[in-house]
KEKE-3310 file (N, C-alpha, C; in steps of 0.2 Angstrom, whole numbers, plus 5000, padded with zeros to 4 digits):
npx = (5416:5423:5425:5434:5432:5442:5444:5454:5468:5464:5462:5458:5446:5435:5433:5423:5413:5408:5401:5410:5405:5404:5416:5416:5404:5407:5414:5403:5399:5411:5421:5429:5446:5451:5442:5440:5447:5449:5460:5477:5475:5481:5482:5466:5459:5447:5439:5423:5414:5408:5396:5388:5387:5378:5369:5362:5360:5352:5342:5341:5344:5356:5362:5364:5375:5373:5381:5380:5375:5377:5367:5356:5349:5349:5340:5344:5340:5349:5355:5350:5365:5372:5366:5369:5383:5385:5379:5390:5399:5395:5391:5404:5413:5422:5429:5438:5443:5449:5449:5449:5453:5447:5456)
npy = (5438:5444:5445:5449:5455:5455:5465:5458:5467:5477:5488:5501:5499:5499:5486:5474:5469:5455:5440:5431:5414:5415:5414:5401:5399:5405:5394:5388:5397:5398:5395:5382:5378:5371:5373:5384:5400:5401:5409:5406:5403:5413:5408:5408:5415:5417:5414:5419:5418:5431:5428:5418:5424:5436:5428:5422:5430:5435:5427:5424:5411:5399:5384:5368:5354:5337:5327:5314:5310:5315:5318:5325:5339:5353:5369:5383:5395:5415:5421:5437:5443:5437:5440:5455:5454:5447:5457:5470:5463:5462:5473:5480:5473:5463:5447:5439:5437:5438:5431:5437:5435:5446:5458)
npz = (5442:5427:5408:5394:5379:5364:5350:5337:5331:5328:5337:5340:5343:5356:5369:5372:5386:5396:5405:5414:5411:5397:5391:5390:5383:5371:5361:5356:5344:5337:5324:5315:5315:5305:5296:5279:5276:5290:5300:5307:5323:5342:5358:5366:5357:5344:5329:5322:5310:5299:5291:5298:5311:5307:5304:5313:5323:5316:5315:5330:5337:5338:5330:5339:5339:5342:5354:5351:5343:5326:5317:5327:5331:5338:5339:5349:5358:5358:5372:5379:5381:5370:5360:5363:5361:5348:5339:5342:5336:5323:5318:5318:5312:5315:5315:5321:5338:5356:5372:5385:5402:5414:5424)
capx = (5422:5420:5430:5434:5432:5444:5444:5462:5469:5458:5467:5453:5438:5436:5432:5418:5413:5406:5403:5416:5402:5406:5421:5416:5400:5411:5414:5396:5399:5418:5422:5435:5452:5451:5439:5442:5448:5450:5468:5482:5475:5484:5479:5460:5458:5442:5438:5419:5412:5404:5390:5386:5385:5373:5363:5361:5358:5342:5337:5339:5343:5360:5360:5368:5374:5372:5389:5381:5371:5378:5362:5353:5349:5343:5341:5345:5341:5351:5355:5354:5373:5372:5364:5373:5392:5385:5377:5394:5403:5394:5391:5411:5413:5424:5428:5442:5441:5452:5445:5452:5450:5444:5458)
capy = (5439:5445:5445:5457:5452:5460:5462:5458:5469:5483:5493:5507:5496:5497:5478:5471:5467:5451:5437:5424:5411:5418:5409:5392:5398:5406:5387:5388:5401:5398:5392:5377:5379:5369:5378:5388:5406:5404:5411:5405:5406:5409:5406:5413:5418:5415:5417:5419:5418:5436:5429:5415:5430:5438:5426:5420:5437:5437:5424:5424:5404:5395:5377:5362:5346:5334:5324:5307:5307:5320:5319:5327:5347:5359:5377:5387:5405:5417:5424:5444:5444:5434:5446:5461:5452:5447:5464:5472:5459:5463:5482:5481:5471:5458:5442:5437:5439:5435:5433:5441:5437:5454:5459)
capz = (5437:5420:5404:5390:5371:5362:5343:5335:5327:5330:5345:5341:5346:5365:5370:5375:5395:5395:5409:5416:5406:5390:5389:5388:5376:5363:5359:5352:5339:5332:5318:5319:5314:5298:5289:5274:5278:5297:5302:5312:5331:5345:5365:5368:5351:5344:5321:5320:5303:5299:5289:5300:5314:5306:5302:5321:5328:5311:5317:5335:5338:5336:5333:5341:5337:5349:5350:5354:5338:5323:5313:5329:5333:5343:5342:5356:5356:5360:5378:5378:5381:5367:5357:5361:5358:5337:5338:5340:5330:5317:5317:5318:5304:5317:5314:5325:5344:5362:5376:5392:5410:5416:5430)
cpx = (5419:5426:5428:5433:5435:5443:5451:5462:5467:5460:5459:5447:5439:5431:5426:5417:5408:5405:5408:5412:5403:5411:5421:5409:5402:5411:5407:5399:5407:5417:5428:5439:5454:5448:5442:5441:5449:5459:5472:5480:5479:5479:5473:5460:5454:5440:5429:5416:5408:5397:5385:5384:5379:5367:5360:5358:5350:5338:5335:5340:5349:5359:5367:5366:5372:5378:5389:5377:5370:5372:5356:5354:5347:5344:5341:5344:5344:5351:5355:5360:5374:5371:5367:5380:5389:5382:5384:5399:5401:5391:5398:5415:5419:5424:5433:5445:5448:5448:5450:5450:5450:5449:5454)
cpy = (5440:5443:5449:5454:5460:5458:5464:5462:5475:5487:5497:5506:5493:5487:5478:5467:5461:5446:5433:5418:5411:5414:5401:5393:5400:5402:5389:5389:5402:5394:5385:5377:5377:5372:5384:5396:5408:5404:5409:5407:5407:5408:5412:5418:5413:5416:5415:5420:5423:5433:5425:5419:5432:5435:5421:5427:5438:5434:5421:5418:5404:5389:5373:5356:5342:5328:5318:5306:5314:5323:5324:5335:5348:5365:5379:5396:5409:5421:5433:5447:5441:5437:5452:5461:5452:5455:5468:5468:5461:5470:5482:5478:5465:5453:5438:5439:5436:5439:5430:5439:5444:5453:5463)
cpz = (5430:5415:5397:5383:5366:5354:5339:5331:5324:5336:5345:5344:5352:5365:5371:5381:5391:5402:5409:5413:5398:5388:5388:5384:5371:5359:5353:5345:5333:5329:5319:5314:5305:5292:5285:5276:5283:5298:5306:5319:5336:5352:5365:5364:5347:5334:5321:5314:5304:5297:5294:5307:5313:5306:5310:5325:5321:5314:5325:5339:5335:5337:5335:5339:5343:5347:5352:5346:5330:5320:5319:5331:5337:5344:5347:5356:5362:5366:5375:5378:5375:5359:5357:5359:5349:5336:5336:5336:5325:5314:5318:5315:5309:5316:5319:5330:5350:5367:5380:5399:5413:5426:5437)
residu = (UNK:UNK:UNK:UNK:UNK:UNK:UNK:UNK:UNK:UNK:UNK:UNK:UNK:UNK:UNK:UNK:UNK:UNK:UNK:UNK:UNK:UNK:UNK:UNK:UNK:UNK:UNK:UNK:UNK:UNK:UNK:UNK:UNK:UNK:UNK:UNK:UNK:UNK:UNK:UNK:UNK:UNK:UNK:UNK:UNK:UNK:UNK:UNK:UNK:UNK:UNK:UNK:UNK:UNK:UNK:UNK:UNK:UNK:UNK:UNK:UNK:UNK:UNK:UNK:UNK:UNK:UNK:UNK:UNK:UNK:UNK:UNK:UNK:UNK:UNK:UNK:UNK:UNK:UNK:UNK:UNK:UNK:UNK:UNK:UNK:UNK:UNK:UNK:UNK:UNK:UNK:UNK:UNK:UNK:UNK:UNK:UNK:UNK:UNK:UNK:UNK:UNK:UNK)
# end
């Protein structure tokens, strides 16, 4: 199974195919809700912060916290799927996504 990444608000930008995985790595990548500039969500809608896009696809690595110990990290670099979704986010200048189960 797969799923579609759609960019809101954007009819004219064909989606993007993705795997049925993607949906529970999106998490990584969003932004949370309360931060400064992110928009009202609804269900399986996603606001990624452009500049922090870019700056994961420069560098190739996103980090994680570790949620037993705030102060700890670990880069994780990113999958090829991983690479070509900020790729298109960020050649399409998107920032706020749904994400579709693919019928």
């Amino acid at each position: 199974m797969s799923v579609l990444v759609h960019a809101v608000g954007r009819p004219e930008l064909a989606p993007l195919k993705m795997s049925d995985r993607f949906r529970t790595e999106i998490a990584y990548f969003m932004s949370l809700p309360e931060e400064p500039g992110v928009p009202q969500l609804g269900e399986g809608e996603y606001w990624v912060d452009a500049a922090r896009a870019a700056e994961w696809l420069d560098e190739g690595v996103f980090r994680l916290v570790s949620p037993l110990d705030s102060a700890s990290r670990a880069e994780v670099p990113l999958s090829e799927e991983h690479e070509t979704w900020l790729e298109w986010m960020t050649a399409n200048g998107v920032q706020h996504v749904r994400v579709v189960a693919r019928q």
